[in-house]
C-alpha positions in Angstrom: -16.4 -2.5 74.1 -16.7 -4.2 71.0 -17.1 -1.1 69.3 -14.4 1.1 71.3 -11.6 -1.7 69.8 -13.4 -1.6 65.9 -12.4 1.9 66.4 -9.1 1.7 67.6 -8.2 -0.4 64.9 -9.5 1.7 62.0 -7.6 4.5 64.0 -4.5 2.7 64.1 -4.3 2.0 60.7 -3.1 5.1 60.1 -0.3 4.9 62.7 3.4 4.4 62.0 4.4 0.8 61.6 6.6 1.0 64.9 3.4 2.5 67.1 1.3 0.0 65.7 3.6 -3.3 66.4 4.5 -2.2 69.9 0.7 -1.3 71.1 -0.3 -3.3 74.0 -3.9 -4.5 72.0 -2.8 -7.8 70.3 -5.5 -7.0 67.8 -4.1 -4.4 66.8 -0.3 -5.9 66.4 -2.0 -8.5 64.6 -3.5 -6.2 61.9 0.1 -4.6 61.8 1.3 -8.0 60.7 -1.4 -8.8 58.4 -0.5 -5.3 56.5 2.9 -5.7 56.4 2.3 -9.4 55.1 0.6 -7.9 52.2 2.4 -5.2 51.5 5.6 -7.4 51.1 3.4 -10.2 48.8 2.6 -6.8 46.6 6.2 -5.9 46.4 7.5 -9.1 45.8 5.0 -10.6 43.9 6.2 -11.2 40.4 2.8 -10.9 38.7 2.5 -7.3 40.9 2.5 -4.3 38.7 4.4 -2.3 41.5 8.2 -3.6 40.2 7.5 -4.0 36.4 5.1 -1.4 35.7 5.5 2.0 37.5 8.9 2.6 36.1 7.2 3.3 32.6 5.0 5.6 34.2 3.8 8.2 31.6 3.7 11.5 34.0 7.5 12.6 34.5 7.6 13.9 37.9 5.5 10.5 39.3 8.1 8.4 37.3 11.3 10.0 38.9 9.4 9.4 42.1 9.3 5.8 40.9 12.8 5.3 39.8 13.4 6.3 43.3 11.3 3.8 44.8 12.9 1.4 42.6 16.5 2.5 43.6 15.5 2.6 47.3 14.5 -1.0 46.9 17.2 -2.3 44.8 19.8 -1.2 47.6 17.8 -3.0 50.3 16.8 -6.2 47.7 19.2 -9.7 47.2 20.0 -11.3 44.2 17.2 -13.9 44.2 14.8 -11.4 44.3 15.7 -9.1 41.5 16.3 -11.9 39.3 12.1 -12.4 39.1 11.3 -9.4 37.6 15.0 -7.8 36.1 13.5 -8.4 32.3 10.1 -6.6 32.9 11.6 -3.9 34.5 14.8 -3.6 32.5 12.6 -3.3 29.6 11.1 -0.5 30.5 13.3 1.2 32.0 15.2 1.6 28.5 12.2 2.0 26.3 10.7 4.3 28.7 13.0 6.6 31.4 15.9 6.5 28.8 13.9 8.8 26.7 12.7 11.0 29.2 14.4 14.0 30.7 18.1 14.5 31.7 17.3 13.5 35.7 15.0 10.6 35.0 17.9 9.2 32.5 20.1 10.0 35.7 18.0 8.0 37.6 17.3 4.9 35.3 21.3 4.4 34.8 21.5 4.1 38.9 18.7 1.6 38.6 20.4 -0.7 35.5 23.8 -0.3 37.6 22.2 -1.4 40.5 21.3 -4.5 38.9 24.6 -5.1 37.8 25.8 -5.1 41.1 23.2 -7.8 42.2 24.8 -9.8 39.2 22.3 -9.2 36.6 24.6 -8.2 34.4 24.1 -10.6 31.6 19.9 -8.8 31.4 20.9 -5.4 31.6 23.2 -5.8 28.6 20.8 -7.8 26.5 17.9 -5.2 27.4 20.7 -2.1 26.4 21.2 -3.9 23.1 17.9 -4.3 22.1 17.7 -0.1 22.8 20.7 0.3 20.4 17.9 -1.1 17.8 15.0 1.9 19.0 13.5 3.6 16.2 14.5 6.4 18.8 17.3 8.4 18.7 17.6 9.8 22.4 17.1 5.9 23.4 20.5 4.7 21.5 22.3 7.4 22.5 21.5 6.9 26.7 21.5 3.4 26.2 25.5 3.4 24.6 26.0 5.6 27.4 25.0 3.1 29.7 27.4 0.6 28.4 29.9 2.8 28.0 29.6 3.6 32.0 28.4 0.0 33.2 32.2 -1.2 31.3 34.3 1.2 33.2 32.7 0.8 36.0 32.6 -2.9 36.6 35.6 -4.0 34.1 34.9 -6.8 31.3 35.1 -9.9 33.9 31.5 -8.4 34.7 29.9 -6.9 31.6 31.0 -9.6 28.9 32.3 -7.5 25.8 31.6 -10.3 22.9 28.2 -9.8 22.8 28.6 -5.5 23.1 31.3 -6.1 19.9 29.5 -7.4 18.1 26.6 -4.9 18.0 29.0 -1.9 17.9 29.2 -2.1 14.0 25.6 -0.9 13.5 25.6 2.2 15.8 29.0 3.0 14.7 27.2 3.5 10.8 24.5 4.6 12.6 22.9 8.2 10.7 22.4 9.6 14.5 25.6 12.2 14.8 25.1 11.6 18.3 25.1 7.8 18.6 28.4 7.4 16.0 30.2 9.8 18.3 29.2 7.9 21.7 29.4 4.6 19.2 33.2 5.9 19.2 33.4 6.3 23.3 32.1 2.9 23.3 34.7 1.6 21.4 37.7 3.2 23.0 36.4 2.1 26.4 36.3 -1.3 25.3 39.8 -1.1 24.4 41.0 -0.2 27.1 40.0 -3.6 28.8 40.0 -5.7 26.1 42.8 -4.2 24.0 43.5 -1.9 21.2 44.2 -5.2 18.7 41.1 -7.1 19.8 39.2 -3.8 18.9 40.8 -3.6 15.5 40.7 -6.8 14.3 37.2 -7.0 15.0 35.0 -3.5 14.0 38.0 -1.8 11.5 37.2 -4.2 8.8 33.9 -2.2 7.6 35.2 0.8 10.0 35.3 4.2 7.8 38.7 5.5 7.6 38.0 8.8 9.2 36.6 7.2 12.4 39.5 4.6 12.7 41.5 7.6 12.5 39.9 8.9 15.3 39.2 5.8 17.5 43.3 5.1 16.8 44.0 8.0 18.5 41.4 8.0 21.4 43.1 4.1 22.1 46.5 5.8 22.3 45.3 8.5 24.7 43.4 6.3 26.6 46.1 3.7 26.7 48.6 6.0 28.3 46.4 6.2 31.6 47.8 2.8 32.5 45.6 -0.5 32.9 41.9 0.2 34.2 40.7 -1.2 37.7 37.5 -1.7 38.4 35.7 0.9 40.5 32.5 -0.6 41.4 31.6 -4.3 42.4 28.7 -7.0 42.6 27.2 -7.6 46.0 29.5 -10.4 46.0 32.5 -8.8 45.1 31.8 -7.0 48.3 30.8 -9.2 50.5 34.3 -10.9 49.8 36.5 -7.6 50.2 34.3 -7.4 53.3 35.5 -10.8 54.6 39.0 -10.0 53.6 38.9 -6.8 55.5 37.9 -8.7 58.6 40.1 -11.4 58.2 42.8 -8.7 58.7 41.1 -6.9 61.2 41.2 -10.3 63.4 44.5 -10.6 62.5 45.5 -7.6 63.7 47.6 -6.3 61.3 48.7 -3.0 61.8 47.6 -0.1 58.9 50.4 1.1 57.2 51.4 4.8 58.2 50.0 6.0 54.8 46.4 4.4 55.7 46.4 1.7 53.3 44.7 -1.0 55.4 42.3 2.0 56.7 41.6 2.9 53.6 41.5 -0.6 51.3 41.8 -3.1 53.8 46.1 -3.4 53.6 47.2 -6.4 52.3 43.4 -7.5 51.9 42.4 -5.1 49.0 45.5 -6.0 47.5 43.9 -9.5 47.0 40.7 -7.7 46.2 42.6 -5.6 43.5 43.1 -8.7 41.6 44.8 -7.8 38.4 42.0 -8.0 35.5 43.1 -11.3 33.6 44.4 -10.8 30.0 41.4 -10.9 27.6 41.9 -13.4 25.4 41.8 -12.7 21.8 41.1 -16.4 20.8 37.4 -15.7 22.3 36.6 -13.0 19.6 38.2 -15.7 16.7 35.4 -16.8 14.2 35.8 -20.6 13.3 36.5 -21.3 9.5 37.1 -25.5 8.2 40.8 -25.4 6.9 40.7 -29.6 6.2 40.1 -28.7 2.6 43.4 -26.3 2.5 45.7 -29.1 2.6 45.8 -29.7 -0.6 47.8 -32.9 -2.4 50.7 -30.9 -3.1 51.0 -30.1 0.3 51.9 -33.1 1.5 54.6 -33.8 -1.5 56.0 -30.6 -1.1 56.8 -31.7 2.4 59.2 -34.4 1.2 60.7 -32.2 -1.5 64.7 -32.1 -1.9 64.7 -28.1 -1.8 64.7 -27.1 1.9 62.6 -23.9 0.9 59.7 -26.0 -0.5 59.8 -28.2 3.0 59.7 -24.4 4.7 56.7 -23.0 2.2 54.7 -25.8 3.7 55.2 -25.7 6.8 54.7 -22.1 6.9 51.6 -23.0 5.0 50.7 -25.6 8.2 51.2 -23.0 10.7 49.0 -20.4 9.2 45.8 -23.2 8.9 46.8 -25.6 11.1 44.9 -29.0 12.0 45.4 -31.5 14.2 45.5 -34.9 12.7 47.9 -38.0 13.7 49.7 -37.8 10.3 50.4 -33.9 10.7 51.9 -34.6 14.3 53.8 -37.6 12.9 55.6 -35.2 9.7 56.4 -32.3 12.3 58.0 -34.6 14.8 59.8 -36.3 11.4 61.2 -32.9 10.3 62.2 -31.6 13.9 64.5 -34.4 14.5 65.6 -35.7 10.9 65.9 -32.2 9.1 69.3 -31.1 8.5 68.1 -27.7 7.1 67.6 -25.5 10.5 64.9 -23.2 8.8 62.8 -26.3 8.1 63.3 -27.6 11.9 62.5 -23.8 13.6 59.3 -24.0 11.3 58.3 -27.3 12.2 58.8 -26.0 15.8 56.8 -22.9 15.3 53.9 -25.1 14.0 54.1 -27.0 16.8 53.5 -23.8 19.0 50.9 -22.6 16.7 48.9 -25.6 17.1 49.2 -25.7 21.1 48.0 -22.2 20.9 45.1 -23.1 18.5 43.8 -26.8 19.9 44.9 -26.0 23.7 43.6 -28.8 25.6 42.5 -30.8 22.7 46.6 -30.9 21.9 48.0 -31.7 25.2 48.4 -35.1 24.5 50.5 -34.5 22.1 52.4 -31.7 23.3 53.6 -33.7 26.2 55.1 -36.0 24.1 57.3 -33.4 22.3 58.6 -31.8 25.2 61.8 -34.5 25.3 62.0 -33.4 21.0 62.1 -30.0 21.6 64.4 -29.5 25.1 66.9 -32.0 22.7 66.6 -29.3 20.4 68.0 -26.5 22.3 71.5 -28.0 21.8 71.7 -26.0 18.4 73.8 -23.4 17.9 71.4 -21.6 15.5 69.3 -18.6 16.8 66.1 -19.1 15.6 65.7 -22.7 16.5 66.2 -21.8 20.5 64.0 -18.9 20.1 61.3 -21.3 18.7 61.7 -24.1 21.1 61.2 -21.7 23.7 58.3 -20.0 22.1 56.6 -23.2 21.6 56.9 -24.8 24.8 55.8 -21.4 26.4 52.1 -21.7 24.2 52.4 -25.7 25.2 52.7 -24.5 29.1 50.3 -21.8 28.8 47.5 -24.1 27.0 48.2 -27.7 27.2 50.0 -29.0 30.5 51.4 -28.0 33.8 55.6 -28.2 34.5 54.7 -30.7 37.0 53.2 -33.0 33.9 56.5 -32.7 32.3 58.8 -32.9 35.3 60.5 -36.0 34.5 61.4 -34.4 30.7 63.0 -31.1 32.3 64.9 -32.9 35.1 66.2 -35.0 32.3 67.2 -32.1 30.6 68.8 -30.3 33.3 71.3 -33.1 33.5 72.2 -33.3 30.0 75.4 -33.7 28.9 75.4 -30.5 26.1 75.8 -27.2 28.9 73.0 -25.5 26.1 70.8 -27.7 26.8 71.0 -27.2 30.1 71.7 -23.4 30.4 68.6 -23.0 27.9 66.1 -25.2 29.9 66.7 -23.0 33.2 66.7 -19.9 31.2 62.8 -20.8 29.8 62.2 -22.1 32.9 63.1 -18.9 35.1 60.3 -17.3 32.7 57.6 -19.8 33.2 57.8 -20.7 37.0 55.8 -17.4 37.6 52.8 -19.2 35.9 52.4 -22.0 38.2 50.4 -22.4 41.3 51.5 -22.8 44.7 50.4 -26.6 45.5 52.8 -26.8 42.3 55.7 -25.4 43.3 55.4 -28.0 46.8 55.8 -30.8 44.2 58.5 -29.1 41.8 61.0 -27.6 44.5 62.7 -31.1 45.0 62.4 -32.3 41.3 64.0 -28.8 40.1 65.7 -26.8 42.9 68.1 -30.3 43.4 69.6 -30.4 39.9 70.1 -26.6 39.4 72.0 -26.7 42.3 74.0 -29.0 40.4 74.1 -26.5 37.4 75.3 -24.0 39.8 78.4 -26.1 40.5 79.1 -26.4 36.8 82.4 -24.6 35.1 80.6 -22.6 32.8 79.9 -19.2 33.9 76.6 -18.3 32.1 75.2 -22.0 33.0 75.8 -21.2 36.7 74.5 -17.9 36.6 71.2 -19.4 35.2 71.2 -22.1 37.8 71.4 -19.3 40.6 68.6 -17.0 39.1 66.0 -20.0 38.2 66.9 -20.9 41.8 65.9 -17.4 43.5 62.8 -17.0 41.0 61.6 -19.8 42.1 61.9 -19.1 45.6 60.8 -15.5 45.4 57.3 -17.1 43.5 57.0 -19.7 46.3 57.2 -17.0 48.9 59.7 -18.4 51.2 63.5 -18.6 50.6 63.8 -21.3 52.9 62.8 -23.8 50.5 66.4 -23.4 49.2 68.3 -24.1 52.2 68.3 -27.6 51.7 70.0 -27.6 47.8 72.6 -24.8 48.7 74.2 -26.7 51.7 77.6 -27.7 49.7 77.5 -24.9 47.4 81.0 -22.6 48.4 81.1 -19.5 49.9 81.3 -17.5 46.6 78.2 -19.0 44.9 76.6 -18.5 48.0 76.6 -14.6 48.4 76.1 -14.6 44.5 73.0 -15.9 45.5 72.7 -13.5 48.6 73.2 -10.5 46.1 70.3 -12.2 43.5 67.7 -12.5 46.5 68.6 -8.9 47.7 67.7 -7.9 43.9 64.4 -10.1 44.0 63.7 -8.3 47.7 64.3 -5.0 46.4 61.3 -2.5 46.2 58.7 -3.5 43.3 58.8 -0.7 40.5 55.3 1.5 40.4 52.2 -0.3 38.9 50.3 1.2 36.2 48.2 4.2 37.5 44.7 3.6 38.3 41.9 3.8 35.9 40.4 6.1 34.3 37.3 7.8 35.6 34.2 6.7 33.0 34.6 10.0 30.8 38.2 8.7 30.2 37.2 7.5 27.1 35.2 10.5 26.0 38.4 12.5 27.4 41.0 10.8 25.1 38.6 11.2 22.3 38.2 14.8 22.9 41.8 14.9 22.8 42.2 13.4 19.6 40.4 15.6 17.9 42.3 18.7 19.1 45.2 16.6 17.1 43.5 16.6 13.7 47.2 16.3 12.2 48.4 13.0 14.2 48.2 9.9 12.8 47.9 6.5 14.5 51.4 5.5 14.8 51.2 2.9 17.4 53.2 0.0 16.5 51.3 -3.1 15.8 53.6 -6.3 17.2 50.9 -8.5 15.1 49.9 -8.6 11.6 46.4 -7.7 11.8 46.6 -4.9 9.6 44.7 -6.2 7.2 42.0 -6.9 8.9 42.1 -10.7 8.7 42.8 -12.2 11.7 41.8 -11.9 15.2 45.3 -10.6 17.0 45.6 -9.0 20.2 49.1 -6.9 20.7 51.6 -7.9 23.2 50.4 -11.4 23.1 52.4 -13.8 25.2 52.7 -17.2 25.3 53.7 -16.8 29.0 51.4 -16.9 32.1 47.8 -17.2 31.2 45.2 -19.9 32.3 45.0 -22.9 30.3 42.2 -22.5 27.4 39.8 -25.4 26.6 39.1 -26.3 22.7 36.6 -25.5 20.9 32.9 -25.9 20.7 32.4 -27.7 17.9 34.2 -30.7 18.4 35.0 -33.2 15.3 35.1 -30.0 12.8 38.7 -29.2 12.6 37.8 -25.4 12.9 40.6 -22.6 12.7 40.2 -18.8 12.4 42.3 -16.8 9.6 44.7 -15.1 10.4 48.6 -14.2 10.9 51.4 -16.5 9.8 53.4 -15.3 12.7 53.5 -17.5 15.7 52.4 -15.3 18.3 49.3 -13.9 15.7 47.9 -17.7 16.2 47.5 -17.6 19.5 44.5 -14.7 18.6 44.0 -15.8 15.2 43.2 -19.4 15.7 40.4 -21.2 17.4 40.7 -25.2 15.8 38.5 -27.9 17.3 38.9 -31.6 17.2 39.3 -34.9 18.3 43.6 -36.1 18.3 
């Protein structure tokens, strides 16, 4: 008897899994369990060869059976799991299957992709950098290919482009024709999430001019497919869209009679498709100590009796820029005591340059300049509104919320200058987008109440500000109920004025962007290029980063972004070169320090 059931469990050792649990012998369930025991401590055992070892396998056909494997597991494996080995094995992967032939490379890209989507990200990249530095040439090339598809794929908030930057430089001089031409599809793919200025100011410096040429162009192509979407997603990324979905599903909201909700989930992938947030510029700024720039003369030019030595240093001020007590104290002096406007829009801009550059570490002080500079917007000259509006748009976006300063912009909406008041609705009909919803709870009765006052005024273009700030901000709060209560005793004619505005706000939203590009869209636009040996780059550039000098994005507005932090190195009194425009030190600065 003893002997029969020896047998039966050699035999059944050879069995499939599912005969072996359900045979009606415990014994030999038990062995089944025991196996499958073992074989799951060899898999997931981290000092196990099986994970880390047979993807560098030396025969070709038994390594693309082990990619396989590896790919097989990866779909079925968690995050928690992968994170064990993902160095090992991400190591050999690139020194190994990258150099091997054109389906093993297929299948080591699927395997570095897969663990990007279980949110090792941050290994993959550091393992496809170190194979930009192979003595081998096929290695570089698969591994900037890698990048190149990981980036379009997943989008910059997953594959963080600082560190890929900053080792484009050497493949781009690389001696490899192959690696400088995907070097260049690396680059215009970054641009397209990061943006054509970022790119510029940071690899054109040493750049030769024949490949800027060519990268120029590839950017325009590429930037005429509109702004790129992710296409693939991290397990969680998923996992939420998939919680979204049924959220809508037990909802029961209808699909749309185009399939939408089938197809993306309806109004659920439409919080999925979250708009990529605006890569800030400021993260790409090197630090450089300005305290030594303020020279002596500096500070006695400020008190000179020509107005265009005042402005020289000034300008000087908002090019560097520190923050220092006795800096605050001369800007504040000149805004309010200058008689000469050009000295007052300057001091003004270098307030907004420094919001931009110290963000959090300047919100102190920024609140207490929002009463200076609303006051302000009672001049009649041009260029001082435009740079009270421009500054307290880089204060809003980097150094306090509306609600901080509510009691400053209800005091300006009842001033007794119109301007002042027409101006303050007009800034903030272009802010209120920014804000968040609990926000907007707290703001409706400290705002909504006196533009309805404003509304009632006699001057036509105050009233007319009044009514749009009043629909914007109802349109961004998402329920035009919230005004009922502030247009009781407005008259009949203000109110369908109204009426008409909220019918505008209703009306059908104009066409996003188109989607993004496939990952050869880069490749595509540079192709492209080159069948146009006789364009040039002509693309304006809104910044002054030309030269070269300063870390500028284009298009950068002081309107609607998250509020930064300050810098790293706190105490140092750190800025980055760059443009003496306003808007050019939002990218080009990136101060620390203490108020």
């Amino acid at each position: 008897m003893a002997d029969e059931e020896a047998q039966v469990l050699r035999e059944s050792k050879k069995w499939a899994w599912a005969d072996r649990v359900a045979h009606s012998n415990w014994k030999v369930r038990s062995s089944a369990y025991d196996d499958i025991r073992a074989a799951c401590t060899a898999v997931y055992e981290e000092t196990d060869p099986c994970l880390t070892e047979f993807v560098a396998d030396s025969n070709a056909a038994a390594q693309d059976k082990a990619l396989d494997a590896l790919n097989t597991f990866l779909f079925k494996a968690n995050e928690q799991l992968v994170s064990k080995y993902v160095d090992k094995v991400v190591a050999n992967i690139v020194g190994k299957a990258l150099n091997g032939r054109t389906g093993t490379v297929q299948r080591a890209t699927e395997a570095l992709l897969c663990y990007i989507e279980l949110e090792q990200s941050s290994a993959v990249v550091d393992g496809l950098l170190a194979g930009l530095k192979n003595k081998v040439p096929k290695i570089v090339v698969a591994s900037i290919d890698v990048l190149v598809q990981a980036i379009s794929l997943f989008g910059v908030k997953v594959i963080i482009p600082q560190p890929v930057i900053k080792a484009t430089p050497a493949v781009a001089d690389s001696k490899d024709g192959k690696a400088r031409e995907k070097a260049k599809e690396l680059v215009v793919e970054l641009s397209r999430w990061v943006g054509p200025e970022v790119i510029r100011s940071a690899l054109f410096k040493d750049m030769r001019d024949a490949m800027k040429e060519e990268i120029d162009r590839g950017m325009q192509e590429v930037a005429a497919l509109g702004r790129p979407k992710p296409e693939r997603f991290t397990r969680k990324e998923q996992a939420r869209q998939a919680a979204l979905r049924a959220q809508q599903e037990a909802s029961g909201a209808p699909a749309d009679a185009g399939g939408a909700a089938a197809d993306s989930g309806g109004a659920a992938a439409a919080a999925v498709e979250e708009v990529q947030a605006e890569v800030d510029p400021y993260e790409f700024a090197e630090p450089r100590d300005v305290l030594k720039d303020l020279k002596k003369e500096w500070w006695e030019n400020l008190e000179a009796k020509k107005w265009s030595d005042r402005k020289s240093s000034l300008t000087q001020l908002k090019e560097l820029d520190v923050d220092y007590g006795d800096v605050n104290r001369e800007l504040r002096k000149v805004i309010t005591k200058d008689s000469n406007v050009a000295c007052v829009a300057e001091a003004i801009a270098c307030t907004g340059a420094m919001a931009q550059g110290l963000r959090a570490a300047f919100s102190a002080t920024a609140k207490n300049l929002v009463e200076v500079l609303l006051e302000k917007y009672k001049e009649k000259n041009a260029a001082v509104g435009k740079a009270v509006s421009e500054a307290l748009a880089a204060m809003h976006k980097h150094c306090w919320g509306l609600l901080d300063v509510a009691e400053n912009l209800t005091a300006a909406l009842g001033h007794s200058n119109p301007k002042v008041k027409e101006e303050t609705l007009v800034w903030l009909t272009s802010e209120i987008g920014a804000e968040a919803k609990p926000a907007l709870n707290k703001l409706a009765p400290l705002l909504l109440a006196p533009a309805a006052k404003c509304a009632e005024e006699a001057t036509p273009s105050l009233r007319e500000a009044a009514l749009r700030f009043m629909v914007t901000f109802a349109t961004k709060f998402g329920n035009f109920v919230v005004l009922d209560k502030f247009t009781t005793k407005m008259d009949d004619g203000r109110k369908k004025r109204l009426e008409e505005m909220r019918a505008e706000a209703a009306g059908p939203a104009a066409g996003g962007p188109g989607a993004g590009a496939r990952p050869s869209a880069a490749a595509a636009a540079l192709a492209a290029s080159r069948s146009k040996p006789g364009t040039a780059a002509t693309a304006k550039v809104p910044l002054a980063a030309a030269a070269g000098t300063g870390k500028v994005a284009a298009g950068t507005s002081a309107v609607g972004a998250k509020k930064g932090a300050a810098g790293k190195e706190p105490g140092n009194g750190y800025i980055c070169s760059g443009s003496s425009t306003l808007a050019a030190q939002a990218a080009a600065m990136r101060l620390t320090g203490a108020q």
